[in-house]
C-alpha positions in Angstrom: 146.1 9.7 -41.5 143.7 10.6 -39.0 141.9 13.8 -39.4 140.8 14.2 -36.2 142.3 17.3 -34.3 140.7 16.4 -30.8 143.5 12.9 -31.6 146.2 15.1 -31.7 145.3 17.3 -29.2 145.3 13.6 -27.0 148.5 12.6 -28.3 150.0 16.2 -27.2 148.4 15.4 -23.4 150.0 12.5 -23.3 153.7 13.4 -24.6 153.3 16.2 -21.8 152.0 13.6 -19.3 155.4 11.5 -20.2 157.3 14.6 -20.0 156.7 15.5 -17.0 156.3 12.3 -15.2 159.7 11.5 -16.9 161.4 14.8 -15.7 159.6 13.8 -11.5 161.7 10.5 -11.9 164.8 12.4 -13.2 164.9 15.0 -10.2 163.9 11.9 -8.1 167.0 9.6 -9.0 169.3 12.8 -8.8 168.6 13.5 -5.4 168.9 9.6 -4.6 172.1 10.0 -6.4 173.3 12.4 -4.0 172.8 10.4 -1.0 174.3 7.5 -2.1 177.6 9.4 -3.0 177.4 9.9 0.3 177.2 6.9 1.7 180.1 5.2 -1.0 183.9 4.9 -1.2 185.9 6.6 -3.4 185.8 3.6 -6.0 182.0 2.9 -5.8 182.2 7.0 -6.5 184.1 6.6 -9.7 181.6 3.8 -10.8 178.5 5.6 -10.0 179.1 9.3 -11.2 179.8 7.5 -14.8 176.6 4.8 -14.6 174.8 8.1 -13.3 176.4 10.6 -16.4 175.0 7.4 -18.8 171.6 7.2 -17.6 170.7 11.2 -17.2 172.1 11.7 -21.2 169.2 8.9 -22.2 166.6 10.7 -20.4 167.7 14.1 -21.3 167.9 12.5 -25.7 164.6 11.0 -24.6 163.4 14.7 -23.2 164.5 16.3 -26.3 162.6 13.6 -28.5 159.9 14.3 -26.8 159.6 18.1 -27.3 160.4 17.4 -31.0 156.8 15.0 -30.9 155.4 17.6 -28.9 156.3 20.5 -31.7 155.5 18.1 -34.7 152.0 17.8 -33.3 150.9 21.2 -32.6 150.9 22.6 -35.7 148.9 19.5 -36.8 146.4 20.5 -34.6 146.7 23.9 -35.6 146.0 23.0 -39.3 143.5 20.7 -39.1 141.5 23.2 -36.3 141.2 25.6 -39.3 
């Protein structure tokens, strides 16, 4: 195990980093989700909302995985700052 709290402290900056970036692509893709409803048929509507409904409940499990990392982590740092 590595003892090191300024580690932990570098793993926690870069869960946040993939958070974050993660959650700009989200909000990306949902807005380019919304203009391409627009521009489909009804059928191509059908196909998309459920490919779309897919895709945003793997980033949102992927979201919550990371804020479980993100919690394991801090009170690492916490105890090995003391």
């Amino acid at each position: 195990m590595n003892d090191d709290p300024s580690s932990g402290s570098r793993q926690r900056a870069t869960l946040i980093l993939y958070k974050s970036s993660l959650k700009e692509k989200l909000d990306v893709i949902q807005e380019l989700d919304k203009e391409i409803l627009d521009l489909s048929t009804k059928e191509e509507i059908v196909s998309e909302i459920e490919e779309t409904e897919q895709f945003c409940s793997h980033v949102e499990l992927v979201l919550a995985r990371l804020d479980e990392a993100l919690a394991a982590i801090v009170p690492k740092i916490e105890t090995l700052k003391s």
